[in-house]
DSSP file (Angstrom, degrees, kcal/mol; ACC not computed):
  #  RESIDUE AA STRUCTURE BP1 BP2  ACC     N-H-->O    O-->H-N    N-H-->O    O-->H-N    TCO  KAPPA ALPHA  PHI   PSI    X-CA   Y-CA   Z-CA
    1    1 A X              0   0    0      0, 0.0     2,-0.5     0, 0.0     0, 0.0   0.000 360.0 360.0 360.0 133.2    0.0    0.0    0.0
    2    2 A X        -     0   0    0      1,-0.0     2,-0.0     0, 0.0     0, 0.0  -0.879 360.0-132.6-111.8 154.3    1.2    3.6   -0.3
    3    3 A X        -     0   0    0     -2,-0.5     2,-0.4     1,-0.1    -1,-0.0  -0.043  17.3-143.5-133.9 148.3    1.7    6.0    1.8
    4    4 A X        -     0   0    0      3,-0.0     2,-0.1     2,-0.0    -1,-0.1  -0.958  28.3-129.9-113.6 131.7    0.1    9.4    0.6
    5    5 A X        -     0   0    0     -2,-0.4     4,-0.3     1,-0.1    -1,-0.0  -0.314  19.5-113.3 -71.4 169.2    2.6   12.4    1.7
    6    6 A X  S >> S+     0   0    0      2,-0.2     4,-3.2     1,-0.2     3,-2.2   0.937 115.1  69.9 -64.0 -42.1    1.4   15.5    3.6
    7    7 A X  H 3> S+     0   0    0      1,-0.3     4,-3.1     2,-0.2     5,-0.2   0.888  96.0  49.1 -57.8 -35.9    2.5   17.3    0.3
    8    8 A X  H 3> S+     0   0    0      2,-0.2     4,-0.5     1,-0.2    -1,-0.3   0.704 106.5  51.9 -76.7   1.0   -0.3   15.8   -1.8
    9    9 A X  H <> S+     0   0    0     -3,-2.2     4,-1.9    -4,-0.3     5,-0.4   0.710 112.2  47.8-109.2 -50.4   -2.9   16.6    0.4
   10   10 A X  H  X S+     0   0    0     -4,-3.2     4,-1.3     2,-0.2     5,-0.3   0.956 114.8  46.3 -73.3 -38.8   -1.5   20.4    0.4
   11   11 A X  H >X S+     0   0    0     -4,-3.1     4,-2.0     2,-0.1     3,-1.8   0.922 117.5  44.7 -44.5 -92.7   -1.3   20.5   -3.6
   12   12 A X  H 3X S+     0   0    0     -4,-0.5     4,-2.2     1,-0.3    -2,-0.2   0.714 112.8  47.5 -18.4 -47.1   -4.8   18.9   -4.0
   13   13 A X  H 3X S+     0   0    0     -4,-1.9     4,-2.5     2,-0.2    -1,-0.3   0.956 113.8  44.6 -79.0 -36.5   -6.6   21.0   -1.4
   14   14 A X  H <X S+     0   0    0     -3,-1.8     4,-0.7    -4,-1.3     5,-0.4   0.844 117.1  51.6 -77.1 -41.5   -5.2   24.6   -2.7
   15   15 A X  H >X S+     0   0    0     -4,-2.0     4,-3.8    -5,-0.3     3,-3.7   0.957 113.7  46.3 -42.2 -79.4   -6.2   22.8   -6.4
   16   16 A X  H 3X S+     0   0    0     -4,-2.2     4,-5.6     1,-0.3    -2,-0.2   0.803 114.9  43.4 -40.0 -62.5   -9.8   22.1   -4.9
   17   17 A X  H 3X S+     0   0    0     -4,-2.5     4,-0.7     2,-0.2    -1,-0.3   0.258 109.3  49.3-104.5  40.6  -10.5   25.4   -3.3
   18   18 A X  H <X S+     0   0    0     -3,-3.7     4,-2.0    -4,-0.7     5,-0.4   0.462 112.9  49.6-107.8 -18.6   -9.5   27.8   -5.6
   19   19 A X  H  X S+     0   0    0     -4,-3.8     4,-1.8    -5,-0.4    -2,-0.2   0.976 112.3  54.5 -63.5 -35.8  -11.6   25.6   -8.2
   20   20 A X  H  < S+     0   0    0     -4,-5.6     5,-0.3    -5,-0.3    -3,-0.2   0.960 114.8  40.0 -21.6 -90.4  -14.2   26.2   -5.1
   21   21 A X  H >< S+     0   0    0     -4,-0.7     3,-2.8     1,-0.2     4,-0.2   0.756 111.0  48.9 -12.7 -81.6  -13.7   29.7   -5.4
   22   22 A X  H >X S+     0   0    0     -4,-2.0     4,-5.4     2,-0.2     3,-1.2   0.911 115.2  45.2 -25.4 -67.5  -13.6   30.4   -8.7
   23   23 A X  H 3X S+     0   0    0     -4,-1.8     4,-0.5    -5,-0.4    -1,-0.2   0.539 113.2  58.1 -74.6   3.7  -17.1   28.2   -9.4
   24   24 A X  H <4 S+     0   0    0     -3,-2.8    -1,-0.2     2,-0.2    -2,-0.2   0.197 110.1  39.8-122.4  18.4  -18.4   30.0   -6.3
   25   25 A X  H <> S+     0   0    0     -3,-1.2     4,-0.6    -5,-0.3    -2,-0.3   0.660 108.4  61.4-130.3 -27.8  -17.9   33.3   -7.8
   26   26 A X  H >< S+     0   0    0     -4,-5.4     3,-1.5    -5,-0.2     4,-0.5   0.980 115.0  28.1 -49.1 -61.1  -18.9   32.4  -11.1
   27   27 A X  T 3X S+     0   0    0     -4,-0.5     4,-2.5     1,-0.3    -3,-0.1   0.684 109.5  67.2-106.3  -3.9  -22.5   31.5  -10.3
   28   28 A X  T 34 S+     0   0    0      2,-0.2    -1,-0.3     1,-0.2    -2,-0.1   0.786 114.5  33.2 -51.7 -27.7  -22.7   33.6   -7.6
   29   29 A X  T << S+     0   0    0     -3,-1.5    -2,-0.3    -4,-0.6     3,-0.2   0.468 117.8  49.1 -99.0  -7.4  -22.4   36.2  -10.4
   30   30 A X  T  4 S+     0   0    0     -4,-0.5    -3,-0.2     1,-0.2    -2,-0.2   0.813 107.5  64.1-105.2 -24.8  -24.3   34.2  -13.1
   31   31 A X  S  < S+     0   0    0     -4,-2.5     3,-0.5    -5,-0.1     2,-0.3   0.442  82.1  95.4 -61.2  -3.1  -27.2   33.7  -10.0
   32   32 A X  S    S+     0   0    0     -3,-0.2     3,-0.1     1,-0.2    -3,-0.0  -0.730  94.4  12.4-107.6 122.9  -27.9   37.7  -10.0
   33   33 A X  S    S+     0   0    0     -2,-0.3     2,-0.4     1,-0.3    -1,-0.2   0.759  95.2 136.2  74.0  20.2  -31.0   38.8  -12.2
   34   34 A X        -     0   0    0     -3,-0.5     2,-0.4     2,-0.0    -1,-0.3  -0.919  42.8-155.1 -94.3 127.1  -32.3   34.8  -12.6
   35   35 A X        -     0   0    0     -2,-0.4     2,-0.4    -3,-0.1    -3,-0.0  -0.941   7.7-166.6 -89.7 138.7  -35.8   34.4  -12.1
   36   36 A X        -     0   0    0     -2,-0.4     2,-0.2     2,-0.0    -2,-0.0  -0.916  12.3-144.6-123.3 146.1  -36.4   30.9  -11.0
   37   37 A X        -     0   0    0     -2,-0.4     2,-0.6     2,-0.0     3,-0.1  -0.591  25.9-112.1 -81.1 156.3  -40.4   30.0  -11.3
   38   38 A X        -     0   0    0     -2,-0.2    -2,-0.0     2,-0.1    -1,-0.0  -0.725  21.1-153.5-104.3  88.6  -41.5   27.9   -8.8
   39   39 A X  S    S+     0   0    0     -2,-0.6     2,-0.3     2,-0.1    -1,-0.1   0.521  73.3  88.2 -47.1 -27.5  -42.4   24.4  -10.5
   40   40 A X  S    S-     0   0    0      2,-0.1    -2,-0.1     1,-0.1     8,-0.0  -0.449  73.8-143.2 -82.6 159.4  -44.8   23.9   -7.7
   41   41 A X  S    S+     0   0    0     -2,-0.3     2,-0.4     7,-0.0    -1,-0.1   0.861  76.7  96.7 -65.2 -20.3  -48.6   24.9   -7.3
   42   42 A X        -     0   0    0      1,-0.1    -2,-0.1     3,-0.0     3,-0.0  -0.509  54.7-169.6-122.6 146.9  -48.0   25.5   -4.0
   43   43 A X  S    S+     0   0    0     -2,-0.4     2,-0.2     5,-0.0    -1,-0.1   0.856  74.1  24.6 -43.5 -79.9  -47.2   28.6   -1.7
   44   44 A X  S  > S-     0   0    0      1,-0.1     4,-1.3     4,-0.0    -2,-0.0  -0.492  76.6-116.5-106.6 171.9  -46.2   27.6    1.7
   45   45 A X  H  > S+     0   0    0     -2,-0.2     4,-2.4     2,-0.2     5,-0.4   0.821 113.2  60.8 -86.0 -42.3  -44.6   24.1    3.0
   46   46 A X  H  4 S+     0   0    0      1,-0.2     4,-0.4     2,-0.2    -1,-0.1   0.745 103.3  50.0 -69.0 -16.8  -47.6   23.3    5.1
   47   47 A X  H  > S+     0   0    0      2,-0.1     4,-2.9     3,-0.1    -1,-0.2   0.909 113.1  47.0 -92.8 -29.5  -49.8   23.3    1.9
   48   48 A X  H >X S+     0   0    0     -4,-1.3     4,-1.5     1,-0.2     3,-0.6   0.982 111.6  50.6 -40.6 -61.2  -47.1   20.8    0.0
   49   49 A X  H 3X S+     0   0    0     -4,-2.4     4,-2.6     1,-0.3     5,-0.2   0.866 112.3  45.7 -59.6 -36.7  -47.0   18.5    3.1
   50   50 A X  H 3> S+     0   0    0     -4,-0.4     4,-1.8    -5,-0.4    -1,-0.3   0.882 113.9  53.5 -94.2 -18.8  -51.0   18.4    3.2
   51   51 A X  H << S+     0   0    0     -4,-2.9     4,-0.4    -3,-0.6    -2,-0.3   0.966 111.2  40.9 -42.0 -59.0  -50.8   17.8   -0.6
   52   52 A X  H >X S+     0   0    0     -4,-1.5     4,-2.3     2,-0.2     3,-1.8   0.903 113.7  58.2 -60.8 -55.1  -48.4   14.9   -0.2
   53   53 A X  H 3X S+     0   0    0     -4,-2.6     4,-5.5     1,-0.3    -1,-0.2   0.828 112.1  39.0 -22.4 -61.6  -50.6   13.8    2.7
   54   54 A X  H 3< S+     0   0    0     -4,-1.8    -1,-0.3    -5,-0.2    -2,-0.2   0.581 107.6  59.9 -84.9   2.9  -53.6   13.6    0.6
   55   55 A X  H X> S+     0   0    0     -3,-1.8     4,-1.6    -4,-0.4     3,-1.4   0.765 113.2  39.0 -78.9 -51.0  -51.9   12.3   -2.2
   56   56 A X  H >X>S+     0   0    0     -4,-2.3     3,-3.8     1,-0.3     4,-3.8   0.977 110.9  63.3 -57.5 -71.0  -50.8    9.0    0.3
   57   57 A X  H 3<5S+     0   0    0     -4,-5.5     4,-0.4     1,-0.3    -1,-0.3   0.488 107.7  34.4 -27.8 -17.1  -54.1    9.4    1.5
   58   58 A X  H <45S+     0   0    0     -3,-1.4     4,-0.3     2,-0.1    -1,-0.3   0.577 112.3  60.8-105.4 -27.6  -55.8    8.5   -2.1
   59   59 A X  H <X>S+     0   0    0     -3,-3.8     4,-6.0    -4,-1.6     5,-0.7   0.871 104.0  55.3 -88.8 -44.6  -53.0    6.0   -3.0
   60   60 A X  T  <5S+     0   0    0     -4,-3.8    -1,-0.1    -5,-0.3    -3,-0.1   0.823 110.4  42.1 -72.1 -32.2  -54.2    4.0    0.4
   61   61 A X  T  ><S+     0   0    0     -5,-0.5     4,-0.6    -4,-0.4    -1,-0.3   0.643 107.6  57.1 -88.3   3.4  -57.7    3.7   -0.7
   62   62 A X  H  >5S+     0   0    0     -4,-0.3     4,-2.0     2,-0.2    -2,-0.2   0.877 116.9  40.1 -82.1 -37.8  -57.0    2.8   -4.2
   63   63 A X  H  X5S+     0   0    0     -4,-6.0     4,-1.0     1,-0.3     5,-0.2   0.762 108.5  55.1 -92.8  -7.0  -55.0   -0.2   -2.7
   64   64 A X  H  ><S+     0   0    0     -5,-0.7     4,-1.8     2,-0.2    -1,-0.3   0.949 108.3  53.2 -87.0 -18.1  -57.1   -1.1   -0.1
   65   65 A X  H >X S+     0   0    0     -4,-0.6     3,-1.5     1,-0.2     4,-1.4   0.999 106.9  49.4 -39.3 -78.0  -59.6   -1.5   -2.7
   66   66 A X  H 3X S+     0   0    0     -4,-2.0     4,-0.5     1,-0.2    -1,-0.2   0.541 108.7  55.9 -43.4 -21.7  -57.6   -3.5   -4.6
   67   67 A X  H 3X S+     0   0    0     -4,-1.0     4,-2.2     2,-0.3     3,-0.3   0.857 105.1  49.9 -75.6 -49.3  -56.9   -5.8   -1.3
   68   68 A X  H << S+     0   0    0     -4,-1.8     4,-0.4    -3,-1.5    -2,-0.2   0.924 116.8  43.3 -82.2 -25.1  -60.4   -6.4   -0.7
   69   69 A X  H  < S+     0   0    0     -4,-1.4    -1,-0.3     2,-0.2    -2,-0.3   0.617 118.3  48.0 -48.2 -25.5  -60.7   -7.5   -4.6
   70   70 A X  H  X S+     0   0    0     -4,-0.5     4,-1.6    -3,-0.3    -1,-0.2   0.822 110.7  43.7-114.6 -59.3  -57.8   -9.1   -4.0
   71   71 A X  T  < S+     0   0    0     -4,-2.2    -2,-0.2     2,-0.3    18,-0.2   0.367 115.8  55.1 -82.6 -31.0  -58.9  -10.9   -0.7
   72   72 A X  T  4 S+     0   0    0     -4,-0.4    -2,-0.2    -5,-0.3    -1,-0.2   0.683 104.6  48.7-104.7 -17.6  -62.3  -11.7   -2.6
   73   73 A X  T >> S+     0   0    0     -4,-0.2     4,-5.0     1,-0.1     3,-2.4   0.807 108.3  54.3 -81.3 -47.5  -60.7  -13.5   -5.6
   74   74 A X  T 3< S+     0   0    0     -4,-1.6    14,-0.3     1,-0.3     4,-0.2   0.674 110.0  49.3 -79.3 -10.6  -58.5  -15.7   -3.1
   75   75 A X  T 34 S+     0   0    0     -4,-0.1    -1,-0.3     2,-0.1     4,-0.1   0.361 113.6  50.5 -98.7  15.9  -62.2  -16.9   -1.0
   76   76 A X  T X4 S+     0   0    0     -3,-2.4     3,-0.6     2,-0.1    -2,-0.2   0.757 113.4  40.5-101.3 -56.7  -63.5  -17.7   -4.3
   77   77 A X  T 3< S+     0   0    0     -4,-5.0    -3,-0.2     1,-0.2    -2,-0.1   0.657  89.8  94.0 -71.5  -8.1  -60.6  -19.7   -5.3
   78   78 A X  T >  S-     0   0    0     -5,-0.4     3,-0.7    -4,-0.2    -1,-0.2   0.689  73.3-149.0 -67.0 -21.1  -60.2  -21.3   -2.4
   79   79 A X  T <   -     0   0    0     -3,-0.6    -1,-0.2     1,-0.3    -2,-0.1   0.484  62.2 -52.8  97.2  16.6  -62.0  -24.1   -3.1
   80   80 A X  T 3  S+     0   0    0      1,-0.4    -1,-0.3    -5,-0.1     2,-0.1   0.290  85.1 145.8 111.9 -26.6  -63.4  -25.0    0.4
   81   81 A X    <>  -     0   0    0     -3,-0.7     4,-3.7     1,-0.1     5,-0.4  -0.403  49.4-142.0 -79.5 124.2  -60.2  -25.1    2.5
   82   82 A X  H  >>S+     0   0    0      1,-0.2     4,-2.7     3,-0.1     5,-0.6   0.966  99.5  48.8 -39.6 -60.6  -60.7  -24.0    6.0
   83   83 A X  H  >5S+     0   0    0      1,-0.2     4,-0.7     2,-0.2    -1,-0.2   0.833 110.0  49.9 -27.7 -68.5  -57.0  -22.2    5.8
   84   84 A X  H  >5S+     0   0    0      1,-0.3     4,-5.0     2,-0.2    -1,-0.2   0.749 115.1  36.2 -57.8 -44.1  -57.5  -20.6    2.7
   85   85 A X  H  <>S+     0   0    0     -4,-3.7     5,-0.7     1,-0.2     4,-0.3   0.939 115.4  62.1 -83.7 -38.8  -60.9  -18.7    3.2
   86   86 A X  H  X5S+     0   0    0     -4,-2.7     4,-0.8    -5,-0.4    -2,-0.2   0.945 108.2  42.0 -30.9 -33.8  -59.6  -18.3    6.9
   87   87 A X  H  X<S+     0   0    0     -4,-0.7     4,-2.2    -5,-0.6     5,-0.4   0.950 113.7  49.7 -76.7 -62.1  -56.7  -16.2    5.3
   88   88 A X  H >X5S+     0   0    0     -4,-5.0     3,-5.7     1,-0.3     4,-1.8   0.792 115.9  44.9 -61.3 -75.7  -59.0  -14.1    2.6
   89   89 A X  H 3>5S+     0   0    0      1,-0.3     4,-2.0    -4,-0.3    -1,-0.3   0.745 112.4  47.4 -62.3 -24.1  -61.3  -13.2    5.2
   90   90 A X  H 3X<S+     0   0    0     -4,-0.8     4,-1.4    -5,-0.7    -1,-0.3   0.833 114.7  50.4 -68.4 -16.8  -58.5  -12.3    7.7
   91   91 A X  H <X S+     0   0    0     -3,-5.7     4,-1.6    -4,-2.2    -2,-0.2   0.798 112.9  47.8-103.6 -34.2  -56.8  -10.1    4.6
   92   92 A X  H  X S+     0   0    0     -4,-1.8     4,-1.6    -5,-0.4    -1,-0.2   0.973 115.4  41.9 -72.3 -36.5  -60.3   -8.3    3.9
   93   93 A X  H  < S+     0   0    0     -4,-2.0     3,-0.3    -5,-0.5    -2,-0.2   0.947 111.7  52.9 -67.3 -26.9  -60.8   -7.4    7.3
   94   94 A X  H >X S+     0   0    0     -4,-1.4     3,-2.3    -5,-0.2     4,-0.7   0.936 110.1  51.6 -54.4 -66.4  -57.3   -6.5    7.8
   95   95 A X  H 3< S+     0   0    0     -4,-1.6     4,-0.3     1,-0.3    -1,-0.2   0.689 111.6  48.5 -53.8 -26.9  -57.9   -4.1    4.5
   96   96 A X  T 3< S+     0   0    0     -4,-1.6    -1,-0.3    -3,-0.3    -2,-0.2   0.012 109.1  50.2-109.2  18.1  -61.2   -2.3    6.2
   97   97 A X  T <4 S+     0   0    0     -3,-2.3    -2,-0.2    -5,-0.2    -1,-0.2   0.367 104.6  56.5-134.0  28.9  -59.9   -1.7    9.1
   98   98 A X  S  < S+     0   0    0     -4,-0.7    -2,-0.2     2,-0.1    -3,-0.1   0.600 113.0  40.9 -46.7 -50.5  -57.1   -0.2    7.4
   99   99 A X  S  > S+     0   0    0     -4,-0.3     4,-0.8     1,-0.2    -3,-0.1   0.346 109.8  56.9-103.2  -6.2  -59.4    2.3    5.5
  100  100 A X  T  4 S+     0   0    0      2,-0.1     4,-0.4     1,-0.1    -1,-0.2   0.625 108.0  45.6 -99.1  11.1  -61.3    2.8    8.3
  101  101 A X  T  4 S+     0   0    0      3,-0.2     4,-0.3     2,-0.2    -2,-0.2   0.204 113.9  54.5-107.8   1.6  -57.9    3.9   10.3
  102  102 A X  T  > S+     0   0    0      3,-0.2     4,-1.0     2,-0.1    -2,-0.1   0.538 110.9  41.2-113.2 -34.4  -57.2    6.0    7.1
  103  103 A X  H  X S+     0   0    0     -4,-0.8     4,-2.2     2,-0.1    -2,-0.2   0.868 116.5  47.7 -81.6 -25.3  -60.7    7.8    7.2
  104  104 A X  H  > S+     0   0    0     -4,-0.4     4,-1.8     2,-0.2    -3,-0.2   0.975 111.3  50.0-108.4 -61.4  -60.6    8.3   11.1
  105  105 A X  H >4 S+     0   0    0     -4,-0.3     3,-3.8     2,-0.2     4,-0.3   0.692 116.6  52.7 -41.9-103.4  -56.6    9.7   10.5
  106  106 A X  H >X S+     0   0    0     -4,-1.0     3,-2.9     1,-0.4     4,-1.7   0.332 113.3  38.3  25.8 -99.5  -58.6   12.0    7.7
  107  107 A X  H 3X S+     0   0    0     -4,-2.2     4,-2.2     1,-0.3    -1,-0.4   0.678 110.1  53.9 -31.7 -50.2  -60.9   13.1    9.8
  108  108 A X  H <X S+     0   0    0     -3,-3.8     4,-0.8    -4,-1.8    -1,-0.3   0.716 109.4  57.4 -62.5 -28.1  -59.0   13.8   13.1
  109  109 A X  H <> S+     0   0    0     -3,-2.9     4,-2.8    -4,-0.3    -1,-0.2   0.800 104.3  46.0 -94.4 -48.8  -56.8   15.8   11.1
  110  110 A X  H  X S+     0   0    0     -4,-1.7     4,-1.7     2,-0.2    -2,-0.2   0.770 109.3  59.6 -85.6  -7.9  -59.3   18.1    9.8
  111  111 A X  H  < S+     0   0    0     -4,-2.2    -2,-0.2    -5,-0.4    -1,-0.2   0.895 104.1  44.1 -13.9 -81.0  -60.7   18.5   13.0
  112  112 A X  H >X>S+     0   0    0     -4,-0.8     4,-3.1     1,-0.2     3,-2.0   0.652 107.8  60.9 -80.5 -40.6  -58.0   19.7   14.6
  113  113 A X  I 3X>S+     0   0    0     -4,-2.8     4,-1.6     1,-0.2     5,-1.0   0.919 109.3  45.8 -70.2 -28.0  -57.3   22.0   11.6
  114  114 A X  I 3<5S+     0   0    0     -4,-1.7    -1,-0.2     4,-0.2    -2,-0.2   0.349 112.0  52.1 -63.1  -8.7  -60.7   23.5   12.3
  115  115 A X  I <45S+     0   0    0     -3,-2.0    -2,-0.2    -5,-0.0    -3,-0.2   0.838 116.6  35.1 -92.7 -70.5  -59.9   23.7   15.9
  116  116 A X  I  <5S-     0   0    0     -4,-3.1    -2,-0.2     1,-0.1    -3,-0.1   0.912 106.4-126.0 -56.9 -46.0  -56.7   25.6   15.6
  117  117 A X  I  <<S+     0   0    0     -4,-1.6    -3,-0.2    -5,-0.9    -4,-0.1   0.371  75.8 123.9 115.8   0.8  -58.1   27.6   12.4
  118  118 A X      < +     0   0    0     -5,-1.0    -4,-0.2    -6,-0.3    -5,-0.1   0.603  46.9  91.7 -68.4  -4.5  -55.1   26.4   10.4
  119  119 A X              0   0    0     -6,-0.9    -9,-0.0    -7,-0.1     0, 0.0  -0.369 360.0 360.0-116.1-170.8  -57.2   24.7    7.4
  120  120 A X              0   0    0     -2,-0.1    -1,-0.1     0, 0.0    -2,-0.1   0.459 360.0 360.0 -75.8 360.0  -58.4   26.0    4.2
């Protein structure tokens, strides 16, 4: 293995930050008189985050939909075995009381936003 001297480290680093320098004074000057658009709809952080929120929210009832379809093909197929329909009805109930832990978050949430005064 070899052994790196203190002198490369002192070439390299005076290399490094006067390219530093240099590239932090260039678009420090090429950043002056840029208008940047803001690619989002949104304003404030708190209205992203309750975007994203309700975004999850929507995602979670499309697949708990799909679960209890899911959950309703598999007691169909099961063909009579205690296990099997044991399972699809444990995976549908599992899936509505999922969405009903998804409406009741919902809810609690706009509650409270109505409480505080914070909501739309």
């Amino acid at each position: 293995m070899r052994k790196i001297s203190g002198k490369f480290f002192k070439k390299r680093t005076g290399i490094v930050f006067v390219f530093s320098f240099l590239g932090f004074l260039f678009f420090g000057f090429a950043a002056q008189g840029v208008d940047i658009e803001n690619p989002l709809q949104y304003d404030t952080f708190n209205e992203l985050i309750l975007r994203i929120v309700q975004f999850l929210q929507e995602v979670a009832i499309v697949v708990t939909a799909l679960v209890i379809v899911l959950s309703g093909y598999y007691f169909v197929t099961s063909a009579g075995d205690p296990q099997k329909v044991s399972q699809a009805k444990k995976m549908g109930l599992y899936a509505l009381i999922g969405l009903v832990i998804i409406l009741i978050a919902w809810g609690i949430v706009e509650l409270l936003q109505e409480v505080i005064g914070v909501g739309n």
